[in-house]
C-alpha positions as CSV (number, residue, x, y, z in Angstrom):
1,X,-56.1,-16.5,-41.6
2,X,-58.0,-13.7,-39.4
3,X,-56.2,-11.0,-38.8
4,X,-56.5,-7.5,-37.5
5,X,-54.6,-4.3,-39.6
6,X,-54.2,-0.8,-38.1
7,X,-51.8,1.4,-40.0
8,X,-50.0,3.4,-36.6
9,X,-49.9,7.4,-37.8
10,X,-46.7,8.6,-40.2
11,X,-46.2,5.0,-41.9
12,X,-48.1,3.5,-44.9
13,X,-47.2,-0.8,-43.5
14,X,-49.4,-2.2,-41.7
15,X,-48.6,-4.5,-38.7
16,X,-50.8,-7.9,-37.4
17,X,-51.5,-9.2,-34.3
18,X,-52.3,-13.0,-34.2
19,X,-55.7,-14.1,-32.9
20,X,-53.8,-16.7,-30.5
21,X,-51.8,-14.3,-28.8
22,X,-54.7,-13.6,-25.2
23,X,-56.1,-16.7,-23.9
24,X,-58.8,-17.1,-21.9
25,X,-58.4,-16.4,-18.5
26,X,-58.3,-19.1,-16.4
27,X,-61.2,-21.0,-14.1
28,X,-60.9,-20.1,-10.2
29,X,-61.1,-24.1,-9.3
30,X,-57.4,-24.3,-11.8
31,X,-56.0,-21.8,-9.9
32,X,-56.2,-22.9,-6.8
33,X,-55.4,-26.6,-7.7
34,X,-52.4,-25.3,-9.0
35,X,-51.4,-23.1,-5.6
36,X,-52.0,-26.2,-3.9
37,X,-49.7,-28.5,-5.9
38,X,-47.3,-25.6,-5.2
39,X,-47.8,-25.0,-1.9
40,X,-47.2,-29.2,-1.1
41,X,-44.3,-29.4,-3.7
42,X,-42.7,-26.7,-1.3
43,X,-43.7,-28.3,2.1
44,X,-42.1,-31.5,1.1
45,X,-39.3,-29.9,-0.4
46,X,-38.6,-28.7,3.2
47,X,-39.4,-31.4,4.8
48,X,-36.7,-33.6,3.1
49,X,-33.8,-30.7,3.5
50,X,-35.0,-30.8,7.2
51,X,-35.1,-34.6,7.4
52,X,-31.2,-34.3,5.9
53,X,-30.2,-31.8,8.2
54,X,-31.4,-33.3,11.0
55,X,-30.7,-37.0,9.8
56,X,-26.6,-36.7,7.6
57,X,-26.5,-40.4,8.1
58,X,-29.5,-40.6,5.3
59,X,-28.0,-38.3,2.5
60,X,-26.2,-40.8,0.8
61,X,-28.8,-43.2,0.1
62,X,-31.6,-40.4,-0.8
63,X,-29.8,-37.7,-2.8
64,X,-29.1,-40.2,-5.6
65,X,-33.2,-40.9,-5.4
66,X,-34.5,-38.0,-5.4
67,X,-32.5,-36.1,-7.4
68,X,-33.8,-38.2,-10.4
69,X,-29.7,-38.9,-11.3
70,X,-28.9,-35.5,-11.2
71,X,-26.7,-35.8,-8.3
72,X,-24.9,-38.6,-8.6
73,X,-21.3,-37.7,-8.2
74,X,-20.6,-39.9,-5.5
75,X,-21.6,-42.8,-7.2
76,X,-20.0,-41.3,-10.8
77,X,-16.8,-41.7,-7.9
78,X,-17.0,-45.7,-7.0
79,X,-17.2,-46.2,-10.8
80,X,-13.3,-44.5,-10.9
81,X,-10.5,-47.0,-9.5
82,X,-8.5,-44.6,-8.6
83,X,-10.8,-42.4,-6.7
84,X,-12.3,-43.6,-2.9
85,X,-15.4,-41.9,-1.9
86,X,-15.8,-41.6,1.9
87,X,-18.8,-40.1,4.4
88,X,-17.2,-39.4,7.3
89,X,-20.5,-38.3,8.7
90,X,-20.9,-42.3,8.8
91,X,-18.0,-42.2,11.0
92,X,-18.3,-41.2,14.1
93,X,-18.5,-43.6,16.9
94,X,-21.3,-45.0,19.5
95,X,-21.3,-46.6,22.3
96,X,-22.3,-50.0,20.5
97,X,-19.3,-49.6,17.7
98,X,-18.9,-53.4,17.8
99,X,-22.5,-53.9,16.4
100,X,-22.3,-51.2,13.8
101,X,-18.8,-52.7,12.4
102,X,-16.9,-49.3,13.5
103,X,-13.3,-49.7,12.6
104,X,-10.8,-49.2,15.8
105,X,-7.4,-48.0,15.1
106,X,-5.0,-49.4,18.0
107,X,-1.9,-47.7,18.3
108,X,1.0,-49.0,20.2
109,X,4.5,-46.7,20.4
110,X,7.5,-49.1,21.1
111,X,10.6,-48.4,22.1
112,X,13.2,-51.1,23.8
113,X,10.3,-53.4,24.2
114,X,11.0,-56.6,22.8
115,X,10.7,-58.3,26.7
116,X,7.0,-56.9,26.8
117,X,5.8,-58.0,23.2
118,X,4.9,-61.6,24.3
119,X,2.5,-60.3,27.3
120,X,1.2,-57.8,25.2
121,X,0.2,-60.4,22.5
122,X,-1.3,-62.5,24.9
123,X,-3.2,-59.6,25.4
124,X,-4.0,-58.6,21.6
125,X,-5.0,-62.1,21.3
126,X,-7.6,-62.3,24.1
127,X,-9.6,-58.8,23.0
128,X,-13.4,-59.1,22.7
129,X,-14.1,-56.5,20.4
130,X,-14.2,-58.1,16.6
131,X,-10.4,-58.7,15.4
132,X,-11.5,-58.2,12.1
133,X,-12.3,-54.3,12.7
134,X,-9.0,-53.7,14.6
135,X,-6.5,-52.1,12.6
136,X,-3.7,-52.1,14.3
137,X,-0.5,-50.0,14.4
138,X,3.4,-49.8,15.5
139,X,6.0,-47.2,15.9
140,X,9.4,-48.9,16.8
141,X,11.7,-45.6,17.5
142,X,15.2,-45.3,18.9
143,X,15.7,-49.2,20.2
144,X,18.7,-50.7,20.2
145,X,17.5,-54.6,21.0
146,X,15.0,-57.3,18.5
147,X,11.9,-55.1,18.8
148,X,11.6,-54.8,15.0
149,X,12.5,-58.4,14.3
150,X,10.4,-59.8,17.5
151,X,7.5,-57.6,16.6
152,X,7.4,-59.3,12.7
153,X,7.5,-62.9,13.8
154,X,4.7,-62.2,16.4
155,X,2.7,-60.2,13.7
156,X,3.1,-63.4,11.1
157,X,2.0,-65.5,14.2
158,X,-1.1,-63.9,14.9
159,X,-2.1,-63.2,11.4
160,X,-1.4,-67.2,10.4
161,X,-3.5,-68.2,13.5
162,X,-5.5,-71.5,12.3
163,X,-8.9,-69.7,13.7
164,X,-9.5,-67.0,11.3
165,X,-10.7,-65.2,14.1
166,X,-7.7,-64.3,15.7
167,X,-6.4,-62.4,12.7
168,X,-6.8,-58.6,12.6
169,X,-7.3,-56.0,10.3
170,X,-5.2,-54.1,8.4
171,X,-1.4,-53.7,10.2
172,X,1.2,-50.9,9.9
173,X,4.7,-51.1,11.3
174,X,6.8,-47.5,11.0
175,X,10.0,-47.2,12.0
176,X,11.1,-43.6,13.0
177,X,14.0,-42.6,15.1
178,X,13.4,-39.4,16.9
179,X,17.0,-39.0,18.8
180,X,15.6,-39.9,22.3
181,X,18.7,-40.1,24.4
182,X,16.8,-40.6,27.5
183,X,17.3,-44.3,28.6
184,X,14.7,-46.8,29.6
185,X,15.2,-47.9,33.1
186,X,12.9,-46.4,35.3
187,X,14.8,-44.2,37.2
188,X,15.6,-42.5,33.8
189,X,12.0,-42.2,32.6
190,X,10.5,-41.1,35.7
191,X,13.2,-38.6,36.4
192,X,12.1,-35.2,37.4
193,X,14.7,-33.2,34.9
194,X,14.0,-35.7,31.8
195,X,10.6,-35.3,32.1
196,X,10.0,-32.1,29.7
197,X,12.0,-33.1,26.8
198,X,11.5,-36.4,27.2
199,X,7.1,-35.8,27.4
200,X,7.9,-33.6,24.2
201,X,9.9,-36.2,22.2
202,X,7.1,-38.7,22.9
203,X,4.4,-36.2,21.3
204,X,6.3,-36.0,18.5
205,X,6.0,-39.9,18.6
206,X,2.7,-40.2,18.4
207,X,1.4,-37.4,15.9
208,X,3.9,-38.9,13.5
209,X,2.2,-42.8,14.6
210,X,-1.4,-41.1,14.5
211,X,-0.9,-39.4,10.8
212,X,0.5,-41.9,9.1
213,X,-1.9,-44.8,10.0
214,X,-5.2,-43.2,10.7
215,X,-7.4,-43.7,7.7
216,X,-11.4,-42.6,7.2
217,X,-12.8,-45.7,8.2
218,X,-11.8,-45.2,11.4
219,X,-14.2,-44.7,13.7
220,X,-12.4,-44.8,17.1
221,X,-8.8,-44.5,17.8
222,X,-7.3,-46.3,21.1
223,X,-4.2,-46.4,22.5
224,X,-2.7,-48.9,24.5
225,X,0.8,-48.9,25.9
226,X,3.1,-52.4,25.7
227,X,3.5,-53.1,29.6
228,X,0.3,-53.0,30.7
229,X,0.0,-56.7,32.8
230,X,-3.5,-57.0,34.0
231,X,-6.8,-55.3,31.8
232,X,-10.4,-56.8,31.0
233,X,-10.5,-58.6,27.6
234,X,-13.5,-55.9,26.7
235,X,-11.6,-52.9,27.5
236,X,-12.6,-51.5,24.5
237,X,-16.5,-52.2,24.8
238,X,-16.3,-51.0,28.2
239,X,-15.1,-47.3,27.3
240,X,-16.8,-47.4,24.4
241,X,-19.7,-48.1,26.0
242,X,-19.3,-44.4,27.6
243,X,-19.6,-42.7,24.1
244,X,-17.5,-39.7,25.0
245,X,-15.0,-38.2,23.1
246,X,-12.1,-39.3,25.3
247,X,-11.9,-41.9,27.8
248,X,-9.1,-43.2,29.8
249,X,-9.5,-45.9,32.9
250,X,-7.6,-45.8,36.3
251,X,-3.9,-47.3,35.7
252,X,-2.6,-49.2,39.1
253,X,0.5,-50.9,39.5
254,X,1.3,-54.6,41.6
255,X,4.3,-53.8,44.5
256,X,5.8,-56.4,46.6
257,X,4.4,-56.9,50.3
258,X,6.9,-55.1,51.5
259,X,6.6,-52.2,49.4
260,X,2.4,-52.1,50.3
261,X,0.9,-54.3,47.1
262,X,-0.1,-52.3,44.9
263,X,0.1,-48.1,44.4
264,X,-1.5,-45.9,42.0
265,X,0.6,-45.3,38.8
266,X,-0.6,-42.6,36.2
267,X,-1.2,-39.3,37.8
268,X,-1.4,-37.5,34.6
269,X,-5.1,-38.2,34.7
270,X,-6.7,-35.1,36.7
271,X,-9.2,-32.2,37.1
272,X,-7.1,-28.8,37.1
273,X,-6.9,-26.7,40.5
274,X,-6.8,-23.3,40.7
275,X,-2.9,-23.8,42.7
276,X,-2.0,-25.3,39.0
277,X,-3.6,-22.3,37.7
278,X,-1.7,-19.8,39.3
279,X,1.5,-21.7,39.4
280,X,0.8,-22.2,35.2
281,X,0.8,-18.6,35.4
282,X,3.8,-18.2,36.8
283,X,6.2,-20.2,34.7
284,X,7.5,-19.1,31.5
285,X,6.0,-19.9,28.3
286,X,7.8,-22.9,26.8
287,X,7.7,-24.5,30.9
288,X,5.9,-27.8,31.1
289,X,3.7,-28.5,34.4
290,X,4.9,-32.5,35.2
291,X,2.0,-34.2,37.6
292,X,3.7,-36.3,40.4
293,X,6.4,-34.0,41.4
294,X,7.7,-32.3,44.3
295,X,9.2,-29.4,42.1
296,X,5.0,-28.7,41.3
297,X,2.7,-29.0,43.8
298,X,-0.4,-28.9,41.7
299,X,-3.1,-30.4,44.6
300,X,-5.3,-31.8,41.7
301,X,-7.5,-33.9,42.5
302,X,-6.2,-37.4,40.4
303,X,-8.1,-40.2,39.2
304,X,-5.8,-42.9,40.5
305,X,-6.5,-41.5,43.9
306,X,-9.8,-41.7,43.9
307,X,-10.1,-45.7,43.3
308,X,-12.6,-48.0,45.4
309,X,-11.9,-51.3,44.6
310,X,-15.5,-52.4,45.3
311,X,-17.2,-48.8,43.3
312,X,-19.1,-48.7,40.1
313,X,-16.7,-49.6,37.7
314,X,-19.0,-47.1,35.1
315,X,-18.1,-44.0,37.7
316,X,-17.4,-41.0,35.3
317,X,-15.5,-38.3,36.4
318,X,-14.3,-35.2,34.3
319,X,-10.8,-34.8,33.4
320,X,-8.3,-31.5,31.9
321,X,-5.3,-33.8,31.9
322,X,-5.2,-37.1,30.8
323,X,-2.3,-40.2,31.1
324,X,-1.4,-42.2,27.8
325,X,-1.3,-45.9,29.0
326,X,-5.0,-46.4,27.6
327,X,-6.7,-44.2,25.8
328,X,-10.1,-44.5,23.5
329,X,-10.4,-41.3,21.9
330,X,-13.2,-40.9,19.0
331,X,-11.7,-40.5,15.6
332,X,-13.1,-37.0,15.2
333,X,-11.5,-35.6,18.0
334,X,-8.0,-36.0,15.5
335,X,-9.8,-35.5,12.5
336,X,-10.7,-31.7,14.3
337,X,-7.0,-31.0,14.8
338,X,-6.8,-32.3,18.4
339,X,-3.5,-33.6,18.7
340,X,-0.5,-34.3,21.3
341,X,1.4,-31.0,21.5
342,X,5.4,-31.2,21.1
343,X,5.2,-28.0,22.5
344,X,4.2,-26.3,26.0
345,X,0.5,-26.2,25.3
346,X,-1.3,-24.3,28.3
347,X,2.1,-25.4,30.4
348,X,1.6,-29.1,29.1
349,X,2.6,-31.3,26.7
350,X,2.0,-34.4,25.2
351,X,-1.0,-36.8,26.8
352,X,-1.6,-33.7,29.4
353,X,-1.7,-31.4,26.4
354,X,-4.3,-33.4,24.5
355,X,-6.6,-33.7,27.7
356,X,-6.1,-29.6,27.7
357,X,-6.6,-29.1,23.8
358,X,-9.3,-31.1,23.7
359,X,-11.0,-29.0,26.7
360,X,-10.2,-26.2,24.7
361,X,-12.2,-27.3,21.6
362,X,-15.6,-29.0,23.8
363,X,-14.9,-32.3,23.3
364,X,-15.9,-34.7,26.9
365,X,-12.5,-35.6,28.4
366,X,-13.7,-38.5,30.8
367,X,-12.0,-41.0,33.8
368,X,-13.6,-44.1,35.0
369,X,-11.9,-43.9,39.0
370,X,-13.4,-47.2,40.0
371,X,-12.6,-49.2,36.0
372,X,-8.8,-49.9,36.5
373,X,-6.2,-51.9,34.8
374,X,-2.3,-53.0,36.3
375,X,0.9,-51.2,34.7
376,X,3.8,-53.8,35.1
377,X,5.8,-53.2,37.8
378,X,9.5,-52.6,37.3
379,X,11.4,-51.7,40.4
380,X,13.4,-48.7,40.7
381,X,17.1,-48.4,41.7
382,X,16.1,-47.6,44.8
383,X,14.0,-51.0,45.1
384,X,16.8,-52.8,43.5
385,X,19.1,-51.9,46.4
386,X,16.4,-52.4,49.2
387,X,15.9,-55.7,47.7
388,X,19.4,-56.9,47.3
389,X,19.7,-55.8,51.3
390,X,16.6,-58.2,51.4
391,X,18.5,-60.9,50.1
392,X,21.6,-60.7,52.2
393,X,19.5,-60.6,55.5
394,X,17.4,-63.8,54.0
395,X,20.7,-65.5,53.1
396,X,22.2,-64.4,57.1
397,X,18.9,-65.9,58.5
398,X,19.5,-68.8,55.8
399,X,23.1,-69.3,57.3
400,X,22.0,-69.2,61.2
401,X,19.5,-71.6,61.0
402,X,21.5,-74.0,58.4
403,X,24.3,-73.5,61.4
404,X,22.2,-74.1,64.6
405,X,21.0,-76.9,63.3
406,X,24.3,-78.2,62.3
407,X,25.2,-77.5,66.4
408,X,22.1,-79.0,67.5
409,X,22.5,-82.1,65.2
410,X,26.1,-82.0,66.7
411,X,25.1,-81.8,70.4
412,X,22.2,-84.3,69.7
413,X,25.3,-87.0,68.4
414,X,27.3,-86.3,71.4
415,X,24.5,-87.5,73.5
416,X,23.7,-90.2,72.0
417,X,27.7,-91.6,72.0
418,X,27.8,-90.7,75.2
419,X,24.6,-92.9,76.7
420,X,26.2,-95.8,74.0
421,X,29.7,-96.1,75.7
422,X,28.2,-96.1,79.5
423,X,25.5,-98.4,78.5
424,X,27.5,-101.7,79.2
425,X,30.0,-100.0,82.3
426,X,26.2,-100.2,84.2
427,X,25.5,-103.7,83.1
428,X,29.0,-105.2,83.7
429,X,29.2,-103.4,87.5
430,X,25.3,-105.0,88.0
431,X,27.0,-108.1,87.2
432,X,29.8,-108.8,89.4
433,X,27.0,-107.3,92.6
């Protein structure tokens, strides 16, 4: 073997140096093949981090591809039983949710209801928007009649419907009492002074109905009160259609003739003013602003009052404060910590609360004025006594005609005996002439 000795100065050993230890430098043509293979193998490595930045929807099928196996935890995770892997960057809502198979969450609060469960099946039954993707979900609170026992037979109805279509996803029922003292006839719910604690109590209502049912396959999150009477079968196509982050329609309500037809009935859809401004200002901390009362004069402009019965039903107008008789909400909006404050939140609470929070945090906050759907009408006290007078004056006019024609019936006899018993006087008196 060749090697090379050199004995350094002071030491008697010598030391080699192997003959393989400096190759020949290398050709200009290799070097610059090789810059280029580097310089591409960086490009593309860009371009694909780009590609999955821009494009989130496309990590999961191409990490486990070209990362040659080495990332592959997700997939490690659907081999485990007991763990559930979830993208929720696959989950979050467009305006065509019903061709993508996006999962709706309905939610439906019920309290005292078991009168308005058949309409509202009627209803369920009737939806447009694939059963199959509607999970749906109750919260029966502080009731007192069959609302829990009603609401389970209609459930096992609809889910043992012979069309397999009319069967929904799946179905939560929670039952959680929440101390509401407040009682359900309308002049109790609508009352000025109930209004704060009772707005509070319902908050409390639904963030305990939201947490426990929504799941990450949800992709949209709409609720929808019991007595609504009249809405399209594709409500929930037609404000999905919108893609915003919180929609709500206009809410109306039928009246008698006498009381004008109809009138607008959620006014806790509206823009914020700057007199709601300064009076929010001037209230105490833990006050709540209440739209549709004397004791705040807010002059917002409201959704319901800006209806046209023959406008463009797709009309979009921007809202701070929202009502909660129908709401689609994307599931995000939650899933970011939007919620309905049990608290005085800006001044507001509850459905009002969420419109504000969800300001707060950029999400759109939308009303269609022209897109409406009817709120049953239940009459107040007030109509209850106006149409009981109603009914005694129908009855009085009932009465005085039953009795004039009873006279004229009377007088009409009377003429007819008397023209009887003269009849044959004449003939006998012609007689003997």
């Amino acid at each position: 073997m060749n090697r090379h000795y050199a004995s350094p100065k002071g030491q008697s050993f010598p030391f080699s140096i192997p003959s393989n230890r400096f190759q020949p430098r290398p050709q200009p043509a290799f070097r610059r093949r090789r810059q280029l293979f580097h310089r591409l193998l960086l490009l593309g490595s860009v371009s694909i981090l780009l590609f999955l930045f821009i494009f989130p929807s496309w990590r999961a099928a191409l990490l486990p591809a070209i990362s040659l196996g080495l990332v592959n935890s997700s997939e490690d995770l659907h081999h485990l039983q007991t763990v559930r892997y979830y993208d929720l960057s696959e989950m979050q809502g467009t305006e065509k949710g019903w061709e993508r198979g996006e999962r709706v969450l309905m939610l439906t609060p019920l309290r005292d209801a078991s009168s308005h469960l058949p309409m509202f099946f009627s209803h369920l039954r009737n939806l447009t928007y694939p059963h199959n993707l509607i999970d749906l979900a109750f919260l029966v609170s502080d009731s007192r009649d069959d609302t829990m026992d009603m609401l389970s037979r209609m459930l096992q109805e609809v889910q043992n419907d012979p069309d397999p279509s009319m069967s929904f996803g799946e179905i939560s029922v929670i039952q959680k009492d929440f101390g509401q003292k407040v009682q359900q006839d309308v002049e109790s719910r609508h009352g000025f002074e109930a209004q704060a604690s009772r707005r509070k109590l319902m908050a409390q209502a639904r963030n305990w109905l939201l947490s426990a049912t929504l799941r990450p396959t949800h992709s949209w999150v709409y609720w929808r009160d019991a007595d609504v009477e009249t809405a399209p079968v594709t409500i929930i196509e037609d404000l999905m259609r919108h893609n915003k982050d919180v929609t709500v329609p206009n809410v109306w309500r039928p009246l008698p003739d006498w009381l004008g037809g109809e009138q607008p009935y959620d006014l806790n859809s509206w823009q914020e003013s700057e007199t709601a401004l300064a009076l929010a200002e001037s209230l105490d901390e833990d006050a709540v602003i209440v739209e549709g009362y004397a004791e705040y004069a807010t002059w917002r402009p409201h959704l319901a009052y800006l209806r046209d019965p023959y406008g463009d039903p797709d009309m979009e107008m921007e809202l701070d404060g929202i009502g909660g008789v129908s709401i689609l909400a994307k599931a995000r909006v939650f899933r970011s910590g939007v919620h309905f404050p049990a608290f005085s939140f800006e001044r507001h609470a509850e459905t009002e609360g969420f419109g504000k929070m969800a300001k707060r945090m950029n999400f759109s906050v939308i009303g269609l004025p022209h897109y409406t759907i009817w709120h049953l009408y239940e009459p107040s006290l007030d109509d209850l006594r106006h149409m009981e007078e109603m009914g005694r004056e129908r009855e009085a006019r009932e009465e005085e005609e039953r009795r004039k024609q009873s006279a004229e019936q009377k007088r009409s006899k009377e003429t007819a005996d008397s023209d009887h018993s003269t009849g044959p006087e004449s003939t006998s008196a012609e007689d003997s002439a």
